[in-house]
C-alpha positions as CSV (number, residue, x, y, z in Angstrom):
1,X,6.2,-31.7,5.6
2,X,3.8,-30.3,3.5
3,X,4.5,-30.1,-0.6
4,X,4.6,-26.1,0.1
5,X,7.0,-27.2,3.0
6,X,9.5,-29.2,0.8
7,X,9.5,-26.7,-2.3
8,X,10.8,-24.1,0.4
9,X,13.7,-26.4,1.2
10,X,14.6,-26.1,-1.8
11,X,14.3,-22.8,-2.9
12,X,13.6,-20.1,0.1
13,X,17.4,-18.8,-0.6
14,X,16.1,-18.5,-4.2
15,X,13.5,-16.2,-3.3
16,X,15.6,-14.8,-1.3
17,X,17.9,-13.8,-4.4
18,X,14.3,-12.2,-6.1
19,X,13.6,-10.3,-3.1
20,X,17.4,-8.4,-3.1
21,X,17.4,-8.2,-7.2
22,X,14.0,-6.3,-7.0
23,X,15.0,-4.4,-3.9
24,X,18.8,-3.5,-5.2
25,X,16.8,-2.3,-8.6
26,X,13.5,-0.4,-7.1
27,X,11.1,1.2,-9.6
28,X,8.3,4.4,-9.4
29,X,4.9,3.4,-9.9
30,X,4.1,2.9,-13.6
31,X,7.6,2.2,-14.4
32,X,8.0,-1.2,-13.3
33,X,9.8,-2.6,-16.2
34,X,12.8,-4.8,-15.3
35,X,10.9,-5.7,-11.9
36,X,8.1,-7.3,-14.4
37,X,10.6,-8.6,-17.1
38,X,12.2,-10.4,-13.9
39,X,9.1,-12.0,-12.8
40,X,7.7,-12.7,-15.8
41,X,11.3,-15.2,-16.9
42,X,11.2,-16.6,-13.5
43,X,7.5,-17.8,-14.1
44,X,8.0,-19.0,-17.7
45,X,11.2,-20.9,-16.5
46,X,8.4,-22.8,-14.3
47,X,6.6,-23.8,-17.5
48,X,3.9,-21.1,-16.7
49,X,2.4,-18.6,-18.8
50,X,2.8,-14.7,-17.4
51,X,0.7,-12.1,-19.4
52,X,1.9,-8.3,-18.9
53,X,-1.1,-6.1,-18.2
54,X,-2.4,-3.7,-20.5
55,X,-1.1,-0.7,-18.9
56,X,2.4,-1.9,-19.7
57,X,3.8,-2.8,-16.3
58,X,2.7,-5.6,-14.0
59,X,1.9,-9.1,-15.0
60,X,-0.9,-11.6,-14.6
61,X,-0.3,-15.5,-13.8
62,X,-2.3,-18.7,-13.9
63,X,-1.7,-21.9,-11.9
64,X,-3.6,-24.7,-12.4
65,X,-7.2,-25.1,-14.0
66,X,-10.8,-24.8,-13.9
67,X,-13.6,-22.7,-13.5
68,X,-13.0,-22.1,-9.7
69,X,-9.9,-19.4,-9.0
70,X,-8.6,-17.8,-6.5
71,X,-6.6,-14.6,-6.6
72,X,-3.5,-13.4,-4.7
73,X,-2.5,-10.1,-5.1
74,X,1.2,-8.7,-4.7
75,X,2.3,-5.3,-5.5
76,X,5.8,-4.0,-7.3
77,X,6.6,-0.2,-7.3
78,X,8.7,1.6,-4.7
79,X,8.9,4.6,-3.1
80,X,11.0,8.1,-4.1
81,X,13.1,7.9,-1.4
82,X,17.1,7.8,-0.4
83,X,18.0,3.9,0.3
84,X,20.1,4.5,3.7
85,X,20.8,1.4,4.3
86,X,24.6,-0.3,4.4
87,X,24.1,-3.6,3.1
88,X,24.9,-5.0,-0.1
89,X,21.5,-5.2,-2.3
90,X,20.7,-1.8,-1.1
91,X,18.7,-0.1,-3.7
92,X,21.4,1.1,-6.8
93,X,18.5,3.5,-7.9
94,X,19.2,7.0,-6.8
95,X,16.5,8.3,-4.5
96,X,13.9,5.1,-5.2
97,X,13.6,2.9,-2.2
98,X,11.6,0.2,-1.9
99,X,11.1,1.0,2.1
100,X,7.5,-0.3,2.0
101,X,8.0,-3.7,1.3
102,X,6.3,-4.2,-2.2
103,X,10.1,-5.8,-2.8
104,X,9.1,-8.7,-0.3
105,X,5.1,-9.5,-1.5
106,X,6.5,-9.9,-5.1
107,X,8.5,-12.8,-3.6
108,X,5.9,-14.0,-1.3
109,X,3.3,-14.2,-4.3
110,X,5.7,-15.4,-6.8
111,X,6.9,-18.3,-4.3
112,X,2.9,-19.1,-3.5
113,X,2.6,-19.3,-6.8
114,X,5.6,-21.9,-7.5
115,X,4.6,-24.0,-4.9
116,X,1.7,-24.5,-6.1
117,X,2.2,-25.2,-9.6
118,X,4.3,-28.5,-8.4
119,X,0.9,-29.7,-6.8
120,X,-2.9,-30.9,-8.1
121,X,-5.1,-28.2,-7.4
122,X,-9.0,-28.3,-7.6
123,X,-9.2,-25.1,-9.4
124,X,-7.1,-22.2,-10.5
125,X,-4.8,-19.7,-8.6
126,X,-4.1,-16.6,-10.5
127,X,-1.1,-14.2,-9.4
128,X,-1.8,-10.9,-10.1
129,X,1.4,-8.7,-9.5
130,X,0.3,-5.5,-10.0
131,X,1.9,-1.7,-10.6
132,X,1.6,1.3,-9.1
133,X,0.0,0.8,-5.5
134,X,1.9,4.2,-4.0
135,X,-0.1,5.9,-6.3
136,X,-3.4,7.6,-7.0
137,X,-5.5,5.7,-9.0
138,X,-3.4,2.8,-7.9
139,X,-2.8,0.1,-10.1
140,X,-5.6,-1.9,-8.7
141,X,-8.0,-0.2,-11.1
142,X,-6.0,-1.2,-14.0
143,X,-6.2,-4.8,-12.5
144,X,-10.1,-4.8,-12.2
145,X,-10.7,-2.6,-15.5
146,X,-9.2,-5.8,-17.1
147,X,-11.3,-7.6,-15.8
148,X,-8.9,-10.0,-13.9
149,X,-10.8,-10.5,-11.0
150,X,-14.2,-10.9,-12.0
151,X,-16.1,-14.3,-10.7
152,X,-12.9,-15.0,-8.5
153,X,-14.0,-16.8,-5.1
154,X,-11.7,-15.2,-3.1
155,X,-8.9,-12.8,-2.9
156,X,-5.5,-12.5,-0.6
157,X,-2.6,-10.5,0.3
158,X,-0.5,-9.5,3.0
159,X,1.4,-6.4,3.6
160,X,4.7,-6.0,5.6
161,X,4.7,-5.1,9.2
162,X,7.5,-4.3,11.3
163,X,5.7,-4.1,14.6
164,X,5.0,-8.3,14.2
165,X,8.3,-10.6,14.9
166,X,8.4,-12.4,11.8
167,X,6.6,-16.0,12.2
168,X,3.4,-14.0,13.0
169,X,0.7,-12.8,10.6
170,X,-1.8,-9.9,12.0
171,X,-5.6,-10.5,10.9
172,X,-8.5,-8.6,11.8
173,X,-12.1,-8.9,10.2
174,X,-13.7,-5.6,8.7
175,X,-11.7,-2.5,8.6
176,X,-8.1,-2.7,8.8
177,X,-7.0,0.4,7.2
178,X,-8.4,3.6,6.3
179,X,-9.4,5.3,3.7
180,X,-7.0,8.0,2.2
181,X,-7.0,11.2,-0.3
182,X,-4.6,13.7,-0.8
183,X,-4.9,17.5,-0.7
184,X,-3.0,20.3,-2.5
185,X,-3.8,24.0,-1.5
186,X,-2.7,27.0,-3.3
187,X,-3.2,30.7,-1.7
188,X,-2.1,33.7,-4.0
189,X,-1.9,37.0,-3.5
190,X,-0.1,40.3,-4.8
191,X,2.6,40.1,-2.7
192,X,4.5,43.1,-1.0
193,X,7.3,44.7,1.2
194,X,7.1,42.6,4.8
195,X,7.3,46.0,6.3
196,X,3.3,46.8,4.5
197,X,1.8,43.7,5.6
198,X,-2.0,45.5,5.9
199,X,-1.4,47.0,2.3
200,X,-1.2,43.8,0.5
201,X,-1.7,39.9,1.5
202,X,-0.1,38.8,3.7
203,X,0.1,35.4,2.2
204,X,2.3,33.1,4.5
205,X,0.4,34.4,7.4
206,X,-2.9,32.7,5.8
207,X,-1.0,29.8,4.7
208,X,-0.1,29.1,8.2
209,X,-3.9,29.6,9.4
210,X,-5.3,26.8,6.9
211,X,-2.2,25.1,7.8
212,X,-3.3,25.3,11.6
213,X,-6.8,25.7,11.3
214,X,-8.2,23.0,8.9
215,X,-6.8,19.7,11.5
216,X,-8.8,22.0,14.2
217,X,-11.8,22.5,12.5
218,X,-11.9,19.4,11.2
219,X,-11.8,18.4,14.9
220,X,-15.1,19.6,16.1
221,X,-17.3,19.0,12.5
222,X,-17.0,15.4,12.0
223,X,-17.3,12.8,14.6
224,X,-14.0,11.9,16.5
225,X,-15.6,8.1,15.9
226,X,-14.7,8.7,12.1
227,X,-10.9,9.2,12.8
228,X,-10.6,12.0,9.9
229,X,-7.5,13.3,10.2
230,X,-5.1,16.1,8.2
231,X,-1.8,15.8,8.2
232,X,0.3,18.5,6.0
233,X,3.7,17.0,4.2
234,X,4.7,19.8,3.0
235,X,4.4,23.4,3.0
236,X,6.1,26.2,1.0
237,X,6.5,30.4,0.1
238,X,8.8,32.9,-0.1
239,X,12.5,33.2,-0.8
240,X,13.1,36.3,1.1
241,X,12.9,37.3,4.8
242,X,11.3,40.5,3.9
243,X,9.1,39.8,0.7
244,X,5.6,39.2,1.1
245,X,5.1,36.4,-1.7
246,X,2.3,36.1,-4.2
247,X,2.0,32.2,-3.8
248,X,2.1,29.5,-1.3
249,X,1.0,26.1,-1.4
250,X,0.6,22.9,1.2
251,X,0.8,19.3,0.2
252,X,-0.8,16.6,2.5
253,X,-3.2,13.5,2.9
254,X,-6.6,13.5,4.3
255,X,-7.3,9.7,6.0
256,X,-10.1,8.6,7.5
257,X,-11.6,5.4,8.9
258,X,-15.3,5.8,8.5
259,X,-16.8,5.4,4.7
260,X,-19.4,7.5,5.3
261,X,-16.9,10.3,6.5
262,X,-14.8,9.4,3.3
263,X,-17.8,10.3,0.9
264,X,-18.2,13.8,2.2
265,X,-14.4,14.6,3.2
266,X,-13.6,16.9,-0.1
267,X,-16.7,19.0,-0.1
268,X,-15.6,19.1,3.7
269,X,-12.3,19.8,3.2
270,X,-12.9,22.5,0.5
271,X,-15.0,24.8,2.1
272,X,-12.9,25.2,5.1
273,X,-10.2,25.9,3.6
274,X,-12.0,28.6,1.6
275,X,-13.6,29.8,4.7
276,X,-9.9,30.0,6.6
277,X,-7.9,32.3,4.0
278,X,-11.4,34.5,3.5
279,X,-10.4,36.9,6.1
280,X,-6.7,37.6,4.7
281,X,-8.1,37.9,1.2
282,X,-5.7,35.7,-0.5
283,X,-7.1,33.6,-3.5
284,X,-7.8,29.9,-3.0
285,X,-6.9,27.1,-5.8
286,X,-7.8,23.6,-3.6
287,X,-7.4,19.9,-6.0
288,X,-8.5,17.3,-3.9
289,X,-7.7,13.6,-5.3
290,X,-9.9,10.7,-4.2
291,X,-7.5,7.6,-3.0
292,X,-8.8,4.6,-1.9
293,X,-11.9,3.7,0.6
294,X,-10.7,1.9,4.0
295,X,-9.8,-1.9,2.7
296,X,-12.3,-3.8,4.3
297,X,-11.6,-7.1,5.3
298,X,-14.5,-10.1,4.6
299,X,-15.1,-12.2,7.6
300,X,-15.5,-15.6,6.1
301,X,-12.0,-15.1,4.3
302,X,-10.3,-13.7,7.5
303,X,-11.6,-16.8,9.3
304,X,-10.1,-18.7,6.0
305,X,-6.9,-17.1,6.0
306,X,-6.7,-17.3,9.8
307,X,-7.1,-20.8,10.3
308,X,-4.5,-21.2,7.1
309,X,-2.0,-19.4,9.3
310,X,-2.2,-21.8,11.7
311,X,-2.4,-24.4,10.1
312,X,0.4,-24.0,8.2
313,X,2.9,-21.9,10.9
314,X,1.1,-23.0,14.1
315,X,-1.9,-21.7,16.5
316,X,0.0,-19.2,17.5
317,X,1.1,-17.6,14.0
318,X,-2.3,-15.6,14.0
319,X,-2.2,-12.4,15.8
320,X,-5.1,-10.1,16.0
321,X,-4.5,-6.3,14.5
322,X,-5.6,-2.9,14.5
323,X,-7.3,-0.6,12.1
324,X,-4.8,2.0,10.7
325,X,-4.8,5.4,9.4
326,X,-2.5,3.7,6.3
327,X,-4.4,3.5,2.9
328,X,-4.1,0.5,0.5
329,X,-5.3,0.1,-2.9
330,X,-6.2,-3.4,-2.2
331,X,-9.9,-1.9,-1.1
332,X,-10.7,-1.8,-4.8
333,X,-10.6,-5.7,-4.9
334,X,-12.6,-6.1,-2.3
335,X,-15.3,-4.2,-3.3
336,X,-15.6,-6.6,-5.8
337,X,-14.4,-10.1,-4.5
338,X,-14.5,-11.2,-0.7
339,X,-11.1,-11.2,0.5
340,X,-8.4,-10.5,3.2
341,X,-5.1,-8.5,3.6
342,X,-3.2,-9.9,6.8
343,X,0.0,-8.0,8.2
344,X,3.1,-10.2,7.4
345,X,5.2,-10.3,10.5
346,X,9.1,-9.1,9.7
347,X,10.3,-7.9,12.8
348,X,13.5,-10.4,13.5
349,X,12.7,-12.1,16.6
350,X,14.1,-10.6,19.8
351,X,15.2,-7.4,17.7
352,X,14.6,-4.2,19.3
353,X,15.8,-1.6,17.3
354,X,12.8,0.8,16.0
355,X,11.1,-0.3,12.5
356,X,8.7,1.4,10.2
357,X,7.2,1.4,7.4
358,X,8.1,3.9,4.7
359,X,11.5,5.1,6.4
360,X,14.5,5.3,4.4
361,X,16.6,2.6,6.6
362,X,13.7,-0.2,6.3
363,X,14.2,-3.3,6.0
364,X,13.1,-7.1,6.6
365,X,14.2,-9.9,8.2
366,X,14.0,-12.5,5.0
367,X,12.7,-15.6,7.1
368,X,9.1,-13.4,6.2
369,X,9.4,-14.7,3.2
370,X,8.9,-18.3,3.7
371,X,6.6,-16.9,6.5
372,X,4.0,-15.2,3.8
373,X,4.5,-18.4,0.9
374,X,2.9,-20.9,3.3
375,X,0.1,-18.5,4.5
376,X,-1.1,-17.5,1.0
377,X,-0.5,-21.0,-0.2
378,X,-2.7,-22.2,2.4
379,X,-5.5,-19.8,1.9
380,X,-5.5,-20.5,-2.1
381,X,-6.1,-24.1,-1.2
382,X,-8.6,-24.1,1.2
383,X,-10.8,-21.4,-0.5
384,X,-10.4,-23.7,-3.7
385,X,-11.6,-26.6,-2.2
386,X,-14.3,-24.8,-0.1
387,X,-15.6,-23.2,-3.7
């Protein structure tokens, strides 16, 4: 056994115990209070000394000492969403779920952490548990703007992933996700009798053109290689079957997996839309909001945290992974440290039951856990001693 091995003996059912108190007592992004005031006593009762960032949520960690550090990132807010599930640490939040996993990282990160502090280290690990990832800006930005991960020789994290049996960690060098924006349109109009439709604008009629027509366009302007994609989440006008009314407006998220795509996507984005809802004269009101860029992975820290995998759960713990459309503020770091977000494996072995992420019945089996400690642990080491 390794000394991250026997500190798991004795306390995987512990972070256990963290994982269902922060997932029975999910916070929004920004208001991660009790989730940091929980992390920050379990740390101190370690003899270890958590600072809570500036921004007022979230908390920064160092183990061990010396010039040389390495960073490992978790995140903590959750999701505004109905907890369906029927077990007993379901979330006791009304409509805040923490059906993305940020629950489980916080444990991972907080038992990497532990494990390490009972062992000599040639350098520093600093846990950086930080707010506000389902959110743009993310909470990444407050991490760098302090400064926190400056000079660091390497970064890590790993992100749930229900399509991996748990045991498995997914790695890919490069891209592994993709950069993502969101969109709101607004078309207004003077609204009318449904009967009149030529006499006035007929605005849900144009709505559903931008609605239809932006994905399409989109289509044949930028190169399918880029993967740009529209996807609408929500659309909305009218209250009456036969009033014309003076406002609609569509929510969604623009992704794609090409930077240089990314760069131009709301100038793009902007002027279609604009050029759709010309011919119906309605009045256009588009807010685009820059996300994050596609998180892309460095190869010398994939082969790092690769080989850590397998060292530490077996050659055959590393499985190779696909870029997604998903976005994660974890790009910010890397465009400042090289680094590496792997896909932590909590499928339950053998189970066959459909799993995704950001569904209100998600959940994990908690063997990922001790999966994700001895990964991260692993990778703090090696890139330590390889500093």
């Amino acid at each position: 056994m390794t000394g991250v091995d026997q500190w798991l003996v004795e306390h995987q059912a512990e972070l256990v115990e963290v994982r269902r108190a922060l997932h029975s007592h999910p916070e929004l992004g920004r208001q991660e209070h009790r989730t940091t005031a929980l992390l920050c006593d379990r740390l101190r009762a370690a003899g270890l000394a958590p600072r809570v960032l500036a921004c007022g949520t979230g908390l920064v960690c160092d183990v061990g000492s010396g010039p040389s550090f390495v960073v490992l990132r978790a995140d903590l807010d959750a999701l505004p969403m109905q907890d369906e599930k029927d077990v007993p640490y379901r979330s006791q939040v009304p409509g805040v779920c923490h059906a993305c996993g940020h629950d489980v990282h916080a444990a991972v990160v907080l038992g990497a952490g532990l494990a390490l502090a009972r062992q000599d280290l040639p350098g520093r690990v600093r846990l950086v548990f930080q707010p506000a990832e389902e959110q743009m800006p993310g909470g990444a930005l407050d991490v760098i703007d302090e400064g926190l991960v400056d000079g660091a020789v390497a970064v890590f994290g790993l992100h749930c992933d229900p399509s991996l049996e748990v045991g498995r960690v997914g790695l890919r060098a490069g891209a592994i996700t993709a950069a993502a924006d969101r969109v709101e349109v607004r078309l207004s109009g003077p609204g009318g009798h449904t009967s009149r439709p030529h006499s006035t604008v007929d605005l849900v009629h144009a709505l559903a053109a931008v609605a239809t027509g932006l994905p399409a366009a989109l289509s044949r302007l930028v190169d399918p290689r880029a993967g740009l994609s529209v996807v609408w989440g929500h659309i909305a006008a009218g209250t009456a079957a036969n009033a014309i009314p003076r406002e609609g407006i569509l929510l969604g998220t623009v992704r794609v997996l090409d930077r240089k795509a990314w760069a131009g996507a709301g100038d793009l984005v902007d002027g279609l839309v604009r050029s759709l809802a010309a011919p119906f004269g309605a009045q256009v009101h588009v807010s685009y909001e820059r996300g994050v860029p596609p998180v892309v992975n460095d190869p010398w820290a994939t082969a790092l945290l690769t080989a850590a995998v397998r060292s530490s759960l077996g050659p055959g713990a590393a499985a190779p992974t696909q870029q997604s459309l998903g976005g994660e503020d974890f790009a910010w770091y890397l465009e400042r440290v090289p680094g590496a977000l792997g896909r932590l494996g909590v499928r339950p072995v053998g189970g066959t039951d459909p799993m995704d992420l950001h569904q209100p019945s998600f959940d994990v089996d908690e063997a990922a856990i001790g999966v994700g400690v001895r990964s991260l642990a692993a990778a703090a080491r090696a890139a330590l001693e390889g500093s």
